[in-house]
C-alpha positions as a printed Julia matrix, in Angstrom:
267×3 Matrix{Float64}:
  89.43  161.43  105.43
  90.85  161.09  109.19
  93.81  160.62  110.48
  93.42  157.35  111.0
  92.14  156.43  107.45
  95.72  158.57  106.42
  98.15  156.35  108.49
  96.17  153.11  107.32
  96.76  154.27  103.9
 100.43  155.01  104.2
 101.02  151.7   105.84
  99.76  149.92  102.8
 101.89  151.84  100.13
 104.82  151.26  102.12
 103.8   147.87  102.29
 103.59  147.33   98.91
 106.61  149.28   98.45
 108.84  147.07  100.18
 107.12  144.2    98.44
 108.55  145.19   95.43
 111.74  146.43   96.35
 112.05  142.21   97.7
 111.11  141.23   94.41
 113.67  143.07   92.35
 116.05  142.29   94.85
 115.5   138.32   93.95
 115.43  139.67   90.5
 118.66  140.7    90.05
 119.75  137.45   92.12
 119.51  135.62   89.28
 122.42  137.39   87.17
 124.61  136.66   90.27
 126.3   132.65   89.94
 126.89  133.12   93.5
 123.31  133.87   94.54
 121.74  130.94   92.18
 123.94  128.33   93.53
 122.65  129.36   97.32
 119.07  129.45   95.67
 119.44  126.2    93.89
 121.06  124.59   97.81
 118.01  125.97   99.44
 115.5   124.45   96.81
 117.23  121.26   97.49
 117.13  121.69  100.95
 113.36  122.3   100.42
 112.84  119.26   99.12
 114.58  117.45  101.72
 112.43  119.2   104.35
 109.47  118.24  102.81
 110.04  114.75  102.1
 110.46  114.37  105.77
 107.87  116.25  106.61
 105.99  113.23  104.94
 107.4   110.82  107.03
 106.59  112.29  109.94
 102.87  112.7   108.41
 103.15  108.95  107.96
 104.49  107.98  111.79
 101.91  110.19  113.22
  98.83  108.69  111.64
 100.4   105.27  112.44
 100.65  106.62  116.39
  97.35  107.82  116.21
  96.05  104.54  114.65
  97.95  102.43  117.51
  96.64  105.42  120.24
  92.87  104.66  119.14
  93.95  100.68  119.65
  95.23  101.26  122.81
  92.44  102.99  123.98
  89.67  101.07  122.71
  91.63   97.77  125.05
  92.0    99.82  128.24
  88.46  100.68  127.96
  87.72   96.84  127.3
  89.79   96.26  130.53
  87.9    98.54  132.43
  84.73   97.05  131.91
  85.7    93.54  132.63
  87.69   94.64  135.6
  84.17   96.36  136.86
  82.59   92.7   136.14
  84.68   91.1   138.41
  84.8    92.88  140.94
  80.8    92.85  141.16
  81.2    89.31  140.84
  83.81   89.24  143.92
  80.99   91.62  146.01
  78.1    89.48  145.17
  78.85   85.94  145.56
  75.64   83.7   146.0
  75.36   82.55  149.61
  73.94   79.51  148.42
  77.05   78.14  146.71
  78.38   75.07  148.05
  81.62   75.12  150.33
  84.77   73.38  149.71
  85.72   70.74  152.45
  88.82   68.94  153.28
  88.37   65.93  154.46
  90.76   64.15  156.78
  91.76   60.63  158.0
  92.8    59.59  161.46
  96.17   57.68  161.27
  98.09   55.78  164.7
 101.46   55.82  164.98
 103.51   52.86  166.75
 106.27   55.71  167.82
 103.2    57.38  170.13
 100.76   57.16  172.36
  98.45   54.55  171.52
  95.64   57.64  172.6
  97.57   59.6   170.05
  95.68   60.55  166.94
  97.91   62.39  164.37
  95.32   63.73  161.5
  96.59   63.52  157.55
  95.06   65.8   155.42
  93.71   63.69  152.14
  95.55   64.94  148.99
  93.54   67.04  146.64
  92.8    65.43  143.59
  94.91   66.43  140.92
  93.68   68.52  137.9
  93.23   67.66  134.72
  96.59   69.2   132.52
  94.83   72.02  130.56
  94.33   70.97  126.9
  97.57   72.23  124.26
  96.89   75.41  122.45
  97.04   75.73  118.96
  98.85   78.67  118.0
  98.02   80.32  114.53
 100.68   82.46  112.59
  99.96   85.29  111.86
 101.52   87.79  109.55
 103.89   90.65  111.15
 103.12   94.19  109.99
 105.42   96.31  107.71
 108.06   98.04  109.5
 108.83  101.69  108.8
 112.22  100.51  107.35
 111.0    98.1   105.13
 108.44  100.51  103.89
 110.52  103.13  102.82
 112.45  100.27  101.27
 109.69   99.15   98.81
 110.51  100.59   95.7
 108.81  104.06   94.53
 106.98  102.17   91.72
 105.9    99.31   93.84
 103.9   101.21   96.63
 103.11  104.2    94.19
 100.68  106.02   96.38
  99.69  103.32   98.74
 100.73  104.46  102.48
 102.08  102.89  105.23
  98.88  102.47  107.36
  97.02  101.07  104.68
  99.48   98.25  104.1
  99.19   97.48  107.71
  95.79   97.84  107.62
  95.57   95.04  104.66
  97.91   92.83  106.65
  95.42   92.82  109.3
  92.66   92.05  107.59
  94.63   88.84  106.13
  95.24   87.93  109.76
  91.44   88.32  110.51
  90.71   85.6   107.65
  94.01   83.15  108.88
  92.58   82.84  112.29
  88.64   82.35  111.02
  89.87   79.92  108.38
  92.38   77.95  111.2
  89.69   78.28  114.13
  87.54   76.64  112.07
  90.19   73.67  111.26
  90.85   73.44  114.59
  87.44   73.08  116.03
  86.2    69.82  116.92
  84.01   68.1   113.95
  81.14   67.61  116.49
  80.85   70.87  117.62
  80.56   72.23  113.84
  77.49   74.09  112.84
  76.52   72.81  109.46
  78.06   76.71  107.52
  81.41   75.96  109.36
  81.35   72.52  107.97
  81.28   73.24  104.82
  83.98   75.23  104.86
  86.02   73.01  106.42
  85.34   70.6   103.77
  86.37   73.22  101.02
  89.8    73.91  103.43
  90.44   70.22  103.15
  89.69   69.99   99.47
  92.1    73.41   98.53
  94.83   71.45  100.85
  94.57   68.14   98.21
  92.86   69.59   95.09
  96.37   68.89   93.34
  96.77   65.48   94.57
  95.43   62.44   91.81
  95.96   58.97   93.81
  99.63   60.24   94.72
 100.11   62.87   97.26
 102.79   65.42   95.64
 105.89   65.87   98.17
 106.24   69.65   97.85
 102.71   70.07   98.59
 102.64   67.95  101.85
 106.23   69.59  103.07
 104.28   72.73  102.09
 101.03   72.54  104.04
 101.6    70.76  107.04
 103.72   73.26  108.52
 102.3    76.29  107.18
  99.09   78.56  106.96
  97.67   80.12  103.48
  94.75   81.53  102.48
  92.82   81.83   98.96
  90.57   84.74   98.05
  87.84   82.84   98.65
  88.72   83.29  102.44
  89.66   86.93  102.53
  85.67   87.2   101.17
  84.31   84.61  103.93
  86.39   86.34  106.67
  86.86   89.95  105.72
  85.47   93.25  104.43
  88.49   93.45  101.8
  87.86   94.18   98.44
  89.93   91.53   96.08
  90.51   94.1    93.29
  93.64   95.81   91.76
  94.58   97.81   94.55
  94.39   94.26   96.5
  97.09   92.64   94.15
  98.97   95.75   94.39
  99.61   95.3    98.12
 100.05   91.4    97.97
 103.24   91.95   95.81
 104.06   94.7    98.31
 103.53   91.9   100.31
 105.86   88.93   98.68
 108.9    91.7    98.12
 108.41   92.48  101.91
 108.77   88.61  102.59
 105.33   88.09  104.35
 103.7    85.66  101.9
 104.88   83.18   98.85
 102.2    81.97   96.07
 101.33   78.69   95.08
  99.79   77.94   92.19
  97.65   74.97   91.48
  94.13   73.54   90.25
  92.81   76.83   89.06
  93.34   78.2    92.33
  96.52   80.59   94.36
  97.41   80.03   97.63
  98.74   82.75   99.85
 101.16   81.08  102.29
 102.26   83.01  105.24
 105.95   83.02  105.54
């Protein structure tokens, strides 16, 4: 055996040795009140630690989530930024050029040889058409999450409540586009869901419209599951429900309930 092989050996018995002299030393803490009531403040403190430590797991995947977002737009800019400016370096020579034209008007203060020239007014434009603007649903707040009771959420985490919220906003604007779209500029699939939009909005009513229900609609956006499956890759299954009364404690949507069918209304 060398010398070397000798020291290694000695290192590791000593090793061990002071391995065990830690281990009866927490041994004997035990028997000591004084030493288990610091032991029992540092287990607590443990768990404190580590329940943050989840938080922070949760805020970072959120960042990274909004990060990939962020990213994926600039790079979206970038490319239509490139378009224009080829666009602005190869205009067409043949395009026609504006002209102003302009009238010759006398004066009785001048010069009867005195020509003053007016430009003619440009025609004015046409005011843009209104925009509809469709609500959407706001996402779930960090506060309000670790609000939801423990039960409630069970294992369901922060980004994927977020990520279900967006999804529901992906079906409100398809569904609302769709209602908002000209009739005469339907293709004969968006039609016929815009019939069954119209139908779900007065499948309650028989020869009397129902008050609650027009108060209800006419000022507000909802969805059935029959939209989140039109519009969406969502699967409407426990886990689904799960997050829609996530949903209703976090105020986001209300139910309505009515001809065999549930509307979610955003809120």
């Amino acid at each position: 055996m060398t010398s070397s092989d000798l020291e290694q050996l000695c290192f590791h018995i000593n090793e061990k040795i002071g391995t065990i002299k830690k281990t009866l030393s927490l041994r004997n803490c035990s028997q000591d009140p004084t030493l288990m009531t610091i032991l029992n403040k540092i287990g607590d403190e443990i768990i404190v630690v580590n329940e943050l430590l989840n938080k922070l797991e949760l805020e970072i995947q959120y960042q990274e989530q909004t990060n990939s977002s962020l990213k994926e737009l600039c790079e979206s800019l970038e490319e239509d930024y490139k378009d224009v400016e080829h666009l602005k370096e190869n205009i067409p020579p043949h395009l026609p050029q504006v002209t102003v034209t302009q009238n010759v008007v006398n004066v009785s203060d001048l010069e009867p040889q005195e020509l003053i020239k007016v430009e003619e007014p440009a025609p004015t434009k046409k005011p843009p058409k209104e925009q509809r603007i469709i609500k959407e649903m706001p996402f779930v707040t960090s506060d309000e999450f670790n609000a939801i009771p423990a039960y409630m959420k069970s294992r369901l985490t922060y980004c994927q409540i977020n990520d279900v919220i967006k999804e529901i906003n992906k079906a409100i604007l398809g569904k609302y586009k769709i209602l908002h779209q000209p009739k005469k500029s339907m293709s004969s699939v968006a039609r016929n869901l815009y019939h069954r939009f119209m139908d779900e909005e007065t499948k309650d009513t028989k020869g009397k419209v129902i008050a609650s229900l027009i108060s209800l609609f006419s000022g507000h956006y909802f969805i059935v599951e029959a939209d989140i499956k039109e519009f969406t890759a969502l699967k409407v299954d426990k886990r689904f429900h799960v997050i829609l009364n996530i949903l209703r404690h976090c105020r986001r949507l209300s139910e309505v309930r009515g001809g065999g069918l549930t509307r979610y209304v955003i809120t």
